[in-house]
DRENNU-981483 format. One record per residue (C-alpha): residue number from 1; residue in three letters; y, z, x. Coordinates in steps of 0.02 Angstrom, whole numbers, plus 32768, in hexadecimal, padded with zeros to 4 digits. Example, Ala and Ser with C-alpha at 12.3 -4.5 7.8 and 13.67 -1.06 7.14 Angstrom:
DRENNU-981483
+------+------+------+------+------+
: resi : resn :   yy :   zz :   xx :
+------+------+------+------+------+
:    1 :  ALA : 7F1F : 8186 : 8267 :
:    2 :  SER : 7FCB : 8165 : 82AC :
+------+------+------+------+------+
***
This chain:
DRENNU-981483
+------+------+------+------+------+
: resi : resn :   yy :   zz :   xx :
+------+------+------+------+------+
:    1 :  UNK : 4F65 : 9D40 : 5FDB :
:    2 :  UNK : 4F5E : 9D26 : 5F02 :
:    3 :  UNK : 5009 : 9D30 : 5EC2 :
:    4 :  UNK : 500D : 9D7D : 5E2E :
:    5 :  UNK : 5078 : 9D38 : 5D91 :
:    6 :  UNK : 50B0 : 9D94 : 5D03 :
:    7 :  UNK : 5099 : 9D64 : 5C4D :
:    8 :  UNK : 5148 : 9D51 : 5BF5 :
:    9 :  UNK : 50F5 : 9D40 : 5B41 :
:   10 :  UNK : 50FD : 9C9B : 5B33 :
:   11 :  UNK : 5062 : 9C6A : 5B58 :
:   12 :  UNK : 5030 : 9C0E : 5AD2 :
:   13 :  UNK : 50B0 : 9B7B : 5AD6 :
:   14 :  UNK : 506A : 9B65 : 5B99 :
:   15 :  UNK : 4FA2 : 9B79 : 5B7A :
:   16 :  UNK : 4F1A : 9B66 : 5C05 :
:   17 :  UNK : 4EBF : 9AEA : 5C57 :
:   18 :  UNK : 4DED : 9AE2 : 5C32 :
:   19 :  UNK : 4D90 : 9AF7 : 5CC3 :
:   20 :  UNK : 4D4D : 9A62 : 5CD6 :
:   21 :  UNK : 4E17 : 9A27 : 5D00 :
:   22 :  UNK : 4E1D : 9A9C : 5D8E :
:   23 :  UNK : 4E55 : 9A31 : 5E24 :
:   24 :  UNK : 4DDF : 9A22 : 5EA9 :
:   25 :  UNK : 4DDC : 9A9B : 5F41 :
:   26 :  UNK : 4DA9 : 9B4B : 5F7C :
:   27 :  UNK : 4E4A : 9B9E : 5F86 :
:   28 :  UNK : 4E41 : 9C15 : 5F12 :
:   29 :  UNK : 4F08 : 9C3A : 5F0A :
:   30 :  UNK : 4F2C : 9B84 : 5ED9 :
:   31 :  UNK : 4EC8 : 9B6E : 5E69 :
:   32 :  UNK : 4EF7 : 9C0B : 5E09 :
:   33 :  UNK : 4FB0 : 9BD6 : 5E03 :
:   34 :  UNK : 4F6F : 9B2B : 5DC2 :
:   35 :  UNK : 4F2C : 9B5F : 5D1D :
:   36 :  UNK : 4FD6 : 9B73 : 5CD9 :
:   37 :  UNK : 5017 : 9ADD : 5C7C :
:   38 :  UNK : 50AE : 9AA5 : 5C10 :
:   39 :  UNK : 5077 : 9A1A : 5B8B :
:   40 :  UNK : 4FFF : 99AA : 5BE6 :
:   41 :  UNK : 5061 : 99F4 : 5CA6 :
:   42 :  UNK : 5020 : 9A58 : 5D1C :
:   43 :  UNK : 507C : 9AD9 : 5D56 :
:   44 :  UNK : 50AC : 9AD9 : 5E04 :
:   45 :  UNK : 5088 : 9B1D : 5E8C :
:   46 :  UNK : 4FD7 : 9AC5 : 5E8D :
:   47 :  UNK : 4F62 : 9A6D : 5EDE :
:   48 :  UNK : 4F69 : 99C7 : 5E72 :
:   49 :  UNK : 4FC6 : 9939 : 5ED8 :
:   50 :  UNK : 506B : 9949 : 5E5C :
:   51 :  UNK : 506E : 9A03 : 5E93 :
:   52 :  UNK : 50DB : 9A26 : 5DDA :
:   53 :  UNK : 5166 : 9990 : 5E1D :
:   54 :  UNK : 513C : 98F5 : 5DA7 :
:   55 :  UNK : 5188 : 985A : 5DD4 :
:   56 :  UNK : 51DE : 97FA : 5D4D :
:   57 :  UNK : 527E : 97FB : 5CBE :
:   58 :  UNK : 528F : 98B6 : 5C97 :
:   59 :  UNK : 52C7 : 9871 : 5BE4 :
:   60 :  UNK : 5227 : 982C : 5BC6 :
:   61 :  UNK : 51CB : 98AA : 5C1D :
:   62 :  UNK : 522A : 9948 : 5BCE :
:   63 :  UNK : 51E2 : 990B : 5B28 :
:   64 :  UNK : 5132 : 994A : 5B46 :
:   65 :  UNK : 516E : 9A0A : 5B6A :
:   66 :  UNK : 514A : 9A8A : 5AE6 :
:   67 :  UNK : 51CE : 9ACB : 5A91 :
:   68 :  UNK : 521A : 9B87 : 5ABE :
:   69 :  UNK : 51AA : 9B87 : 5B67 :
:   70 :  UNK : 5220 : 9BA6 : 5C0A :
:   71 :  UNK : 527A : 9C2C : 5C44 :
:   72 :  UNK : 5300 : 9BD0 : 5C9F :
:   73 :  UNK : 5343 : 9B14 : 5CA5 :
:   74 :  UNK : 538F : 9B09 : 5D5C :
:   75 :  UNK : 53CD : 9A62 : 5D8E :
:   76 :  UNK : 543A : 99E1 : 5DFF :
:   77 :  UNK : 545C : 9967 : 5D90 :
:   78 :  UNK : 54C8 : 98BD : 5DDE :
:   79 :  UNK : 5586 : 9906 : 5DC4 :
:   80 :  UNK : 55CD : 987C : 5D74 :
:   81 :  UNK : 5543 : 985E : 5CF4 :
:   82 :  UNK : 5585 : 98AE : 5C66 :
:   83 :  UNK : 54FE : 987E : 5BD7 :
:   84 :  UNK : 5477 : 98BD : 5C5B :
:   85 :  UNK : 54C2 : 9973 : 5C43 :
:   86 :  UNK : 54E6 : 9956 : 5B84 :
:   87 :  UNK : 5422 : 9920 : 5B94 :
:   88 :  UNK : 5408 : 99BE : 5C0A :
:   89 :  UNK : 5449 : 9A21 : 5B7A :
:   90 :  UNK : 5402 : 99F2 : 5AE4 :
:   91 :  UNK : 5351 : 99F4 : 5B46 :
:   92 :  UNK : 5374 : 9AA8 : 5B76 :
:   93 :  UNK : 53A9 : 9AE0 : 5AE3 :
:   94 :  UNK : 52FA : 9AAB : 5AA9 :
:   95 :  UNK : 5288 : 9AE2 : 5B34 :
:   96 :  UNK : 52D0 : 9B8C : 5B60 :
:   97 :  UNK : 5284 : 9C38 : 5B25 :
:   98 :  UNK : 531F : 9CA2 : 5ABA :
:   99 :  UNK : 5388 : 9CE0 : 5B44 :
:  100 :  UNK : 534D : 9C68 : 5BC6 :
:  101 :  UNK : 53C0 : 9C12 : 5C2F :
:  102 :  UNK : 53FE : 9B78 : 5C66 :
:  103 :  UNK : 545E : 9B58 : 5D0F :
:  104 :  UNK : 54A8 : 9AAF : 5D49 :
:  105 :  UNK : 5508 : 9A84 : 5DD5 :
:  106 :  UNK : 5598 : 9A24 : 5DAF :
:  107 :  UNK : 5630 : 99DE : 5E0F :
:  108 :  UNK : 56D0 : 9A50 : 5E10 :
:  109 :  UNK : 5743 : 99ED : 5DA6 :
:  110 :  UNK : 56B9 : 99D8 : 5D2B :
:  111 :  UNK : 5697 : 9A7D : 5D03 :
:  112 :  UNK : 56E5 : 9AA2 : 5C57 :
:  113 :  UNK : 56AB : 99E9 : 5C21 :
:  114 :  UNK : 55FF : 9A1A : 5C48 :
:  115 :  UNK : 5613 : 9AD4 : 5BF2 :
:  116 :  UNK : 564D : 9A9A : 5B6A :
:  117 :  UNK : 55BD : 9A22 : 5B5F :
:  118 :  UNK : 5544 : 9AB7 : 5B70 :
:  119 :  UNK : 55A0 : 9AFE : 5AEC :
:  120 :  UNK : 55A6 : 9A73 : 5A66 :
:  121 :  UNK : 54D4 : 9A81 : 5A8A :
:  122 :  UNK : 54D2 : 9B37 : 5A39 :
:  123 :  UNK : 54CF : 9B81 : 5AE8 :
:  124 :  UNK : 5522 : 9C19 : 5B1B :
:  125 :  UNK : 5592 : 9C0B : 5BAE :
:  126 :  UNK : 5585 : 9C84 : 5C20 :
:  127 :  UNK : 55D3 : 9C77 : 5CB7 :
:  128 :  UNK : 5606 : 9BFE : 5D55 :
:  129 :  UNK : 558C : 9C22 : 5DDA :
:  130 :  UNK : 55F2 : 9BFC : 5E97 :
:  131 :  UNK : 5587 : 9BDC : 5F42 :
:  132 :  UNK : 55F4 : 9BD6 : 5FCE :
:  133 :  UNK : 55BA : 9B81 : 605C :
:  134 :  UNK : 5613 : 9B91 : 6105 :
:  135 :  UNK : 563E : 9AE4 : 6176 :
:  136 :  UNK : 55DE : 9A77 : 60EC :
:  137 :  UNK : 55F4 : 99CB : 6140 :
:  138 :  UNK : 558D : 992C : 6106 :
:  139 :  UNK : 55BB : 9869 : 6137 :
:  140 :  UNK : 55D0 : 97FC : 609C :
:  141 :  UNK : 561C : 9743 : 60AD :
:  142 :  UNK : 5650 : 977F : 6173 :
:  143 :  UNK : 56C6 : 97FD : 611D :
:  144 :  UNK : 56B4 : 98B9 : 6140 :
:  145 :  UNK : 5688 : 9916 : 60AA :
:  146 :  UNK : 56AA : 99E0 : 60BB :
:  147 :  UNK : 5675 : 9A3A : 6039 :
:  148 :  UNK : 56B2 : 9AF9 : 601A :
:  149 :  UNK : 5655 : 9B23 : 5F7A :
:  150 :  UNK : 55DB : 9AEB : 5EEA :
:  151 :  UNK : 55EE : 9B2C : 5E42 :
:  152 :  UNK : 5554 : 9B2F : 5DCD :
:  153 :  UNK : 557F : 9B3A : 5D0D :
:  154 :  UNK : 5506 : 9BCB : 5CBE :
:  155 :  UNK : 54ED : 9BDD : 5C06 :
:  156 :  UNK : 545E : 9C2E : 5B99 :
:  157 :  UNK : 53F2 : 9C14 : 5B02 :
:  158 :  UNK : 5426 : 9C9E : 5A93 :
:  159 :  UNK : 5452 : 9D52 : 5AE2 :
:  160 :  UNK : 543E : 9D4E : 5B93 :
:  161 :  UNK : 538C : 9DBB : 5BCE :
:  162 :  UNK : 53C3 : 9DCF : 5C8D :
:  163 :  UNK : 53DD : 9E6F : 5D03 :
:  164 :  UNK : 5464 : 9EDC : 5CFF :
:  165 :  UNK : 54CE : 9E7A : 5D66 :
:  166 :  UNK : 54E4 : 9DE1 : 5DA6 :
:  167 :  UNK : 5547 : 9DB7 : 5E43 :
:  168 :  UNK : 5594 : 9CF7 : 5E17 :
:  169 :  UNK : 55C5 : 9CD9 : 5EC4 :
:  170 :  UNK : 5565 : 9CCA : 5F43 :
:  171 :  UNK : 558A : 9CA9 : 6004 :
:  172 :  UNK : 5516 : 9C47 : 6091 :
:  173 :  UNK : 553E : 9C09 : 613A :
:  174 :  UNK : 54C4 : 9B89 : 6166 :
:  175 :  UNK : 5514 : 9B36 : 6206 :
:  176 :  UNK : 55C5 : 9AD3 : 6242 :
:  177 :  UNK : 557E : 9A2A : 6206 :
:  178 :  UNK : 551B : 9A04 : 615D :
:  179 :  UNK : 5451 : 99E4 : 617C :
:  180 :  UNK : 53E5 : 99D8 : 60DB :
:  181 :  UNK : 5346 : 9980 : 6113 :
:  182 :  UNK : 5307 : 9967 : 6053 :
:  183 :  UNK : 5396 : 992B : 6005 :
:  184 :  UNK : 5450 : 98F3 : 6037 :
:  185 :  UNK : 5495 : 9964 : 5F95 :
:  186 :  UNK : 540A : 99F5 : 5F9D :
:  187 :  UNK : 5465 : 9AA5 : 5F7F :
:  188 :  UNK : 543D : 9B49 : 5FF6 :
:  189 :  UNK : 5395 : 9B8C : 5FBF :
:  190 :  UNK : 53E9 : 9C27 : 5FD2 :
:  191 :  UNK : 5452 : 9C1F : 5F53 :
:  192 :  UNK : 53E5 : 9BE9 : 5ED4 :
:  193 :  UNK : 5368 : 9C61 : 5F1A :
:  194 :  UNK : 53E4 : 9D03 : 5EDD :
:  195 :  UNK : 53FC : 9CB9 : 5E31 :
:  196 :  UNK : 5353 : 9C87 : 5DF8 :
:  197 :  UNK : 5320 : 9D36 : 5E39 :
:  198 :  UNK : 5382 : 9D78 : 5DA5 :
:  199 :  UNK : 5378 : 9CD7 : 5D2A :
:  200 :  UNK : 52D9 : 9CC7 : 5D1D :
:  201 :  UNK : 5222 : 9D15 : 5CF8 :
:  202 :  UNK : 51AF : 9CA9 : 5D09 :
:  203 :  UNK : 51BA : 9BE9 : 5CF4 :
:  204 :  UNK : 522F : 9B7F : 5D22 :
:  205 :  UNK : 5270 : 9ACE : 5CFD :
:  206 :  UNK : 52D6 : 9A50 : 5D5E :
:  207 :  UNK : 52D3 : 999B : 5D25 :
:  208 :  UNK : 535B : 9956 : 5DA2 :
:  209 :  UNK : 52EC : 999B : 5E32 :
:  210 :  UNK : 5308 : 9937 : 5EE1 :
:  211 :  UNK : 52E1 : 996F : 5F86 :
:  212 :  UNK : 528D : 99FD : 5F25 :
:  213 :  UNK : 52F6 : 9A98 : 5F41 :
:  214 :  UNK : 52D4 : 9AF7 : 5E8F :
:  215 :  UNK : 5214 : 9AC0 : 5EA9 :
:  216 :  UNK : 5222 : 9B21 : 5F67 :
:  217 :  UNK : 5284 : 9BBB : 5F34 :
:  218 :  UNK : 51FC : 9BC0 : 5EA1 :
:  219 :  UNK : 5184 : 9BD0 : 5F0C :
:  220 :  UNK : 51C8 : 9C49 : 5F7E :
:  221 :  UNK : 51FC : 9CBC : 5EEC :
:  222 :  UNK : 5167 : 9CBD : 5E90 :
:  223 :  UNK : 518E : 9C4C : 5E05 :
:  224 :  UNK : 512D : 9BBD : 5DAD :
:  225 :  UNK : 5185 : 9B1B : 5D95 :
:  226 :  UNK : 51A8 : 9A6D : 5D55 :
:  227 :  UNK : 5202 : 99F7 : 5D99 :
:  228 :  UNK : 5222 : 993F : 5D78 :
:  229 :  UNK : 5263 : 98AC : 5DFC :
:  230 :  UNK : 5299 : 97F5 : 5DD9 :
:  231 :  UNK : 5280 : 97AF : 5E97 :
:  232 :  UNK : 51C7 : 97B7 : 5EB7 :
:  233 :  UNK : 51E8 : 97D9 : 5F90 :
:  234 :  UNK : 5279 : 9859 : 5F61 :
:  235 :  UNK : 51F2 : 98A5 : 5EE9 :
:  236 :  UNK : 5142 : 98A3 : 5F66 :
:  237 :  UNK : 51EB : 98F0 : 5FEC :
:  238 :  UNK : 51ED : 998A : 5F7E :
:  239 :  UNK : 513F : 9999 : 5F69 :
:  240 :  UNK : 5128 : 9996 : 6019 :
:  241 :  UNK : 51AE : 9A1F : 6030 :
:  242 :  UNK : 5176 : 9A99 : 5FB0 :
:  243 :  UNK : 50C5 : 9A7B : 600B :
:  244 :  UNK : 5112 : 9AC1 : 60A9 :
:  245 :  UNK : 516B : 9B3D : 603F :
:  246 :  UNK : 511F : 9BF2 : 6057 :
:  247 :  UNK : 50F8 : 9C62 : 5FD6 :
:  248 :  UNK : 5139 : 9D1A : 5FB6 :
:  249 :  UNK : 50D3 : 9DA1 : 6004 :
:  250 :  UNK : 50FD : 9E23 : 5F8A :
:  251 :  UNK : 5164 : 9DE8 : 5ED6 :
:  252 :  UNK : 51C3 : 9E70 : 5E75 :
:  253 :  UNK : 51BA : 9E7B : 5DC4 :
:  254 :  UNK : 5273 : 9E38 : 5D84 :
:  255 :  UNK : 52EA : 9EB8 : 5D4C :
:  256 :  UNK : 52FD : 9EAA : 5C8B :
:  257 :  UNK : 53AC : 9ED7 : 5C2F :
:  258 :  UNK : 5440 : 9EAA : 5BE4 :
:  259 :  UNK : 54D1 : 9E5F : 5C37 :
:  260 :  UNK : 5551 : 9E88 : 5BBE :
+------+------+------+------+------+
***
């Protein structure tokens, strides 16, 4: 099956690939969701052996995207990193379409810190965006860890372009005891699943990307993506996952509105 992408008119700031940089291969389907690129990036989901996750410093790598190019910065940045969001911030303010969107996941007792950061960027804030995830347990240190909730701070370039509603909250019961084979801190697909459904078009961009959740949901919504990764083997882990990621069988076009 050829999935099908819509056009967002912004085109231009993306551009093509020749054909002679086609990646090798018959399938047809790849190879048409390869030709999109982002400065000198391809575009996952592709054939190409980064697949659209490039390993390496997203502050270094960041530089080379075109200005005003993705629909929505979603992210899981290290909590207690606080120049990565003010870094996350300033880089979204410069990458996002008007009324795009950026969402970051954030610890609880950060949350007005990191709006405010957002904020002091030229971003709108929008909204807190809860997942609730039932018996959350992880091991860390031999202590028990139960999580209840994770909040994800949501703010916009400019007036918001997103459906008619939004539901913040969002519930998922995914077992008694905590099992994320990608990565120790990965979030509910989901979650983020229901949210990029509605704050997004088209491309996405996550530069804190680790066992490769935004890259998977991407792909199983219908959306193109970049994604960026320090740690090489946490980086070739996503790769692998979005890989065994399937596609949508049929992709409705995105409701388009006004939230307020």
């Amino acid at each position: 099956m050829t999935t099908s992408y819509r056009d967002n008119g912004h085109s231009a700031d993306r551009g093509t690939l020749g054909a002679g940089s086609m990646p090798e291969g018959n399938n047809a389907e790849s190879s048409a969701l390869a030709v999109a690129r982002l400065g000198p990036y391809l575009l996952g989901p592709n054939d190409t052996p980064e697949n659209g996750i490039y390993t390496g410093d997203a502050r270094v790598l960041a530089a080379e995207i075109p200005d005003e190019s993705v629909d929505l910065v979603f992210s899981d940045p290290v909590y207690d990193r606080i120049d990565d969001y003010r870094w996350l911030a300033e880089t979204a303010a410069r990458v996002l379409v008007d009324g795009g969107n950026l969402a970051a996941f954030v610890s609880p007792d950060l949350r007005l810190t990191i709006s405010a950061i957002f904020e002091s960027a030229d971003l709108l804030w929008c909204d807190e965006l809860i997942l609730r995830e039932t018996a959350r347990r992880r091991f860390n240190h031999g202590r028990k860890i139960v999580g209840l909730y994770e909040v994800a701070v949501w703010a916009s370039k400019g007036r918001n372009r997103v459906g008619k509603y939004v539901n913040n909250f969002q519930f998922v019961s995914n077992g008694y005891i905590k099992t994320d084979e990608y990565h120790d801190w990965g979030k509910h697909p989901d979650g983020i699943a229901h949210w990029m459904q509605r704050l997004s078009v088209d491309t996405v961009f996550d530069p804190f990307t680790g066992g490769g959740t935004v890259p998977a949901v991407c792909k199983m919504l219908g959306r193109r993506y970049l994604a960026f990764e320090i740690d090489p083997d946490v980086a070739q882990m996503a790769r692998d996952r979005v890989r065994n990621t399937q596609p949508p069988l049929f992709v409705p076009e995105p409701e388009q509105g006004t939230l307020w």
